[in-house]
C-alpha positions as CSV (number, residue, x, y, z in Angstrom):
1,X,0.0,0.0,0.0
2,X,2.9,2.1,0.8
3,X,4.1,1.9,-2.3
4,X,1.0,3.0,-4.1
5,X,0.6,6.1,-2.1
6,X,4.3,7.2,-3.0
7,X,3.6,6.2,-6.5
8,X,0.3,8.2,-6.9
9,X,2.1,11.7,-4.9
10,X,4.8,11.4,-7.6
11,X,2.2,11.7,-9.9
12,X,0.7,14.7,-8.3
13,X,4.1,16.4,-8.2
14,X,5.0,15.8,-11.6
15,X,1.4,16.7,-12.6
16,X,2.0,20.2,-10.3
17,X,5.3,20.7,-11.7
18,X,3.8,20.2,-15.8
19,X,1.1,23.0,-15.2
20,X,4.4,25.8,-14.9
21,X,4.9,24.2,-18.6
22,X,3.1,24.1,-22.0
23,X,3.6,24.7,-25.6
24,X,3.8,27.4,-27.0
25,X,0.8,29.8,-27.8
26,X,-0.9,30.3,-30.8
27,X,-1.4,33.9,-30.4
28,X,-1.2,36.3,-33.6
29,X,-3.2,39.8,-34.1
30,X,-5.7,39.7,-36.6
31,X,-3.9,41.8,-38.6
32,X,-2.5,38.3,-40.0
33,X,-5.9,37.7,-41.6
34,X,-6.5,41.1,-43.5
35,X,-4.7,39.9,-46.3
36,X,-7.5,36.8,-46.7
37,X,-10.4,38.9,-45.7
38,X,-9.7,41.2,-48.2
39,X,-8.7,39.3,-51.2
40,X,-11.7,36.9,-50.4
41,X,-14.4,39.5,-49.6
42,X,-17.0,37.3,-47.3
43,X,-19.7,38.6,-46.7
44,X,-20.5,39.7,-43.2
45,X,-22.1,36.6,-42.4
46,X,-19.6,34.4,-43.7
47,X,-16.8,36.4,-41.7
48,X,-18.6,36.0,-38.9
49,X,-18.8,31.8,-39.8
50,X,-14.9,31.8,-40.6
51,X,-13.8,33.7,-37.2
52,X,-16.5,31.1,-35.1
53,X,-15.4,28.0,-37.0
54,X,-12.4,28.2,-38.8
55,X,-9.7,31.2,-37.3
56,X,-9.1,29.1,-34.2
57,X,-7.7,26.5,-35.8
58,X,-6.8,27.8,-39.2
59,X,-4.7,31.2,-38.6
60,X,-2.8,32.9,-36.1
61,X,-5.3,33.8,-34.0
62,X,-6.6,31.1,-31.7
63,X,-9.0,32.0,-28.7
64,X,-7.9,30.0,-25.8
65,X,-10.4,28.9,-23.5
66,X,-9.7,28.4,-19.8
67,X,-9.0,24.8,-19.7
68,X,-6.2,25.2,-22.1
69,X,-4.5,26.0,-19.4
70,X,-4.5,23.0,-17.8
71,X,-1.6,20.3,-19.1
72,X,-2.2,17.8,-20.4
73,X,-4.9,19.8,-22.8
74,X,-3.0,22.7,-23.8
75,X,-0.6,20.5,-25.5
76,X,-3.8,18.1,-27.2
77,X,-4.8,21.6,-28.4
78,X,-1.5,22.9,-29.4
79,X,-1.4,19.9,-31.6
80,X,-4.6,20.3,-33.4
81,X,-4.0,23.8,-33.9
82,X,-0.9,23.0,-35.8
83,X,-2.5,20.3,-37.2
84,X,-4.9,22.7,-38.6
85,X,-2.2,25.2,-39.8
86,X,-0.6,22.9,-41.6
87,X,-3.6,22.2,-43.8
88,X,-5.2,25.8,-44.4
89,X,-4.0,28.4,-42.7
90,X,-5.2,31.6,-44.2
91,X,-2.3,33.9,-42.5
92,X,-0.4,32.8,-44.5
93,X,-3.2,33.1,-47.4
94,X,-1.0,35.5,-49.2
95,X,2.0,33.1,-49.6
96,X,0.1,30.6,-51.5
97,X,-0.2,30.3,-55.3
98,X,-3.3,30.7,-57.1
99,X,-3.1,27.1,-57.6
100,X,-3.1,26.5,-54.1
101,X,-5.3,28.9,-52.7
102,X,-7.9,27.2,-55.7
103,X,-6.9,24.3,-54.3
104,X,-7.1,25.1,-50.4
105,X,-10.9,26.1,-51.5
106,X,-12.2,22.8,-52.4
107,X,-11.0,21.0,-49.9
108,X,-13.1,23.3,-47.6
109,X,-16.1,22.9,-49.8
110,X,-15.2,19.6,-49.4
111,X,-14.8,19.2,-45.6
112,X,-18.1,21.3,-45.1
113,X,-20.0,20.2,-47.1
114,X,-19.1,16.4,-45.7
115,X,-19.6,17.6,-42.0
116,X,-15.9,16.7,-41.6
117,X,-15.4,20.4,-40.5
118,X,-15.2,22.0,-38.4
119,X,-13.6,18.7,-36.2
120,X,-16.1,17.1,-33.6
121,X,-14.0,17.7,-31.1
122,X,-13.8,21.4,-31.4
123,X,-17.6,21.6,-31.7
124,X,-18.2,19.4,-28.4
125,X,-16.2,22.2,-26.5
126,X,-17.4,25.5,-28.6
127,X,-21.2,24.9,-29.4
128,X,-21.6,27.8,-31.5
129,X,-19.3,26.5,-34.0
130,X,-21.7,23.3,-35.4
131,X,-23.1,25.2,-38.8
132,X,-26.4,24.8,-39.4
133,X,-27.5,23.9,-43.3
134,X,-27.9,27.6,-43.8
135,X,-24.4,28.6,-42.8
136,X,-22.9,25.5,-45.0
137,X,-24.8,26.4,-47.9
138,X,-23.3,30.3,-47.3
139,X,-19.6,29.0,-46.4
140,X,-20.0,27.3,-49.8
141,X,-21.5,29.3,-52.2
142,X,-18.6,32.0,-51.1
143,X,-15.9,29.5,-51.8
144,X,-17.3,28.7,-54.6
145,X,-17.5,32.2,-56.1
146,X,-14.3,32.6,-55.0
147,X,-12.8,29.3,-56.8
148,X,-14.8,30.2,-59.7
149,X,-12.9,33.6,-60.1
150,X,-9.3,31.7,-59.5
151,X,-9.8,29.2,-62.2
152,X,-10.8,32.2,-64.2
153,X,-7.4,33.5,-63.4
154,X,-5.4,30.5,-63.5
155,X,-6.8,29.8,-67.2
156,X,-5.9,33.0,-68.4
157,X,-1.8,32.1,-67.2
């Protein structure tokens, strides 16, 4: 028994010790997403979809909610959020070619429109963010117009 009860305050240390520790922050002004608002032109309603949905996980600008302060979920989160970044990360929407950014668009038409976006996970913890058919049907029909314009582009090259 003794040896259970030195194992388990060990663990309590360690876990003690871990929450003066954590990865580091995603936290970028939202200055990094001017260049993608403006090139892209949502409307008010999709911005207001994108920043809810998408920004947290997809740009430099993640809202942190309280329990990501608490190890071992900050680094779960940290992961998913780069993760995420490394798919589509629209502050970084002006490095990418034509091509890419035509490309970056249907794969979220095609995440959306699957229900594969935004992740499960992040809708379990942040409620507003599950779209309703309306809100899929606007997030679409934007990328869409948009894609449609960059093909436009891309055929003229």
């Amino acid at each position: 028994m003794k040896l259970i009860k030195k194992i388990l305050l060990a663990l309590l240390i360690v876990g003690v010790i871990a929450q003066f520790f954590g990865p580091e922050k995603n936290e970028g002004s939202y200055a990094s997403i001017d260049a993608f608002l403006s090139e892209t032109k949502p409307s008010p309603q999709v911005t207001e979809i994108l920043k809810e949905t998408c920004f947290d996980c997809h740009s430099e600008v993640t809202r942190y909610p309280w329990y990501s302060q608490i190890t071992p979920v900050n680094y779960w989160m940290a992961d998913h959020v780069e993760h995420g970044k490394g798919h589509f990360d629209v502050s970084r929407w002006s490095d990418y070619s034509l091509k890419k950014k035509d490309h970056k668009l249907d794969e979220l038409i095609e995440m959306v429109e699957a229900k594969e976006m935004p992740l499960k996970s992040y809708t379990w913890a942040h409620s507003e963010a599950n779209l309703t058919e309306a809100q899929i049907k606007s997030l679409v029909d934007w990328a869409q117009g948009l894609r449609t314009s960059y093909e436009a582009q891309l055929s003229k090259e």
